[in-house]
N, C-alpha and C positions, 0 to 999 in steps of 0.2 A: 910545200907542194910545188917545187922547183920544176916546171916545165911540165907536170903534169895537170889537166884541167881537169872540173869535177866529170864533165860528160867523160873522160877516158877513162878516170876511176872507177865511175860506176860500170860503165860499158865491159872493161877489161875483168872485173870483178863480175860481172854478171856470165859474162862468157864461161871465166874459169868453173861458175857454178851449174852452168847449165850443163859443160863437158864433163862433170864431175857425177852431175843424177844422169843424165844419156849413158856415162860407164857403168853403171850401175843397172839400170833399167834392160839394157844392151845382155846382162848377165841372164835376162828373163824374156828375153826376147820380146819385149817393149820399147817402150821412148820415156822422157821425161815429157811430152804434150801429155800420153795417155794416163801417166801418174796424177799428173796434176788433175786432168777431167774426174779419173777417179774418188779422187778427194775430193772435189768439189759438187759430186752428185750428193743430196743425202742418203746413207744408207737405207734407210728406214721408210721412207715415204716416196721417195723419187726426187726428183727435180723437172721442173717442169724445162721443155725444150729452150723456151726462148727466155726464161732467168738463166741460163747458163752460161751462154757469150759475156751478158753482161758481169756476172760473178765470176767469171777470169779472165775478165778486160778483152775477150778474143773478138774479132770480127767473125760473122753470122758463116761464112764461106769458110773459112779455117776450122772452126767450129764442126761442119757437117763431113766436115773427109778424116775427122776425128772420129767422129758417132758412127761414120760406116764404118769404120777399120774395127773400134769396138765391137759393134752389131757383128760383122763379122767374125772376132775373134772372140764369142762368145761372152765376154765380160756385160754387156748389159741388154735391156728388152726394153723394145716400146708399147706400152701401152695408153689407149686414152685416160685423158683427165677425165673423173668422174664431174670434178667444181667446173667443169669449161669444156663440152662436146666437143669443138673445134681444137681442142690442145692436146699435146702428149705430154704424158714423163716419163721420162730415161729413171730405169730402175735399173740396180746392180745384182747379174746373176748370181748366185755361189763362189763362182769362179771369180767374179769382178769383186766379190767382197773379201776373197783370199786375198788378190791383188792390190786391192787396196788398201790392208793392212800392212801389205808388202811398202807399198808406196809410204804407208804412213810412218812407220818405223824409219826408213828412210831421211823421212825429213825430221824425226824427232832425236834420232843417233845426228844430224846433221845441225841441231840446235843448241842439245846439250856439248858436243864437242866445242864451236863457239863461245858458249858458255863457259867452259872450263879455261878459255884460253885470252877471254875477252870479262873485265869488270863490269858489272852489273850497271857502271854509270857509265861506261864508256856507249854501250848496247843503247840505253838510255837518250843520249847525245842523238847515235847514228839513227833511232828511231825519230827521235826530232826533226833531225837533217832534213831524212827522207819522205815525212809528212810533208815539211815546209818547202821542198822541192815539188811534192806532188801536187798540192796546193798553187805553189803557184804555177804549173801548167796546164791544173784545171780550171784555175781563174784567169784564164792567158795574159798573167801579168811579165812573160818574160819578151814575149814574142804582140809585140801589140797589131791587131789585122790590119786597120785602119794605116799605120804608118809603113804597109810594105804593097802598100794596093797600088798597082801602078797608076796613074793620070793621063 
């Protein structure tokens, strides 16, 4: 890993992956943000508004200029929670469950490829990595608050 740190790895690889579903998305006159929201609604029931930022890590604000562009391009409808007056859920129209299938192909032509070209323990490893990476920046064991607080 000669000169190369894990933040560039992952970053550089993350990038290549995002410009890889935006060329693809791009062919449907989509994004990959809207792919992902897609998938992540459930088909079948909704989703409710405010589980959804949190189930794609998004901030509440990135979040809602996603759900208009949706609303407006027809892919999904709000209507109220019956369990909760005060709540909506983002249901997916016809159109968004087309697109979604679209989306989901997508990433499963993007799994199995990996798969063919990467060992079942190697996948195994990088899934550990990337736990114990996550893990520890949700336990803020990299970045300690206390030792960067000014005095």
């Amino acid at each position: 890993m000669k000169d190369k740190t894990i933040d560039y790895l992952l970053r550089t690889t993350w990038l290549a992956v995002n410009k890889m579903y935006n060329e693809e998305a791009a062919k449907f006159d989509s994004t990959m943000a809207t792919g992902f929201t897609l998938l992540s609604i459930d088909p079948e029931n909704g989703t409710p508004s405010t589980s959804l930022g949190p189930i794609m890590g998004m901030e509440a604000t990135s979040l809602s200029r996603i759900l208009k562009k949706m609303d407006e391009l027809g892919l999904i409808e709000r209507k109220p929670n019956p369990e909760d007056g005060r709540g909506v859920l983002i249901h997916l129209t016809d159109f968004g469950r087309e697109k979604r299938e679209y989306s989901r192909d997508r990433v499963l032509t993007f799994n199995d490829t990996i798969k063919e070209h990467v060992s079942e323990e190697k996948l195994k490893h990088f899934q550990e990595v990337t736990e114990t990476i996550s893990e520890l920046i949700s336990n803020k064991k990299i970045y300690n608050q206390k030792e960067h607080t000014l005095k």
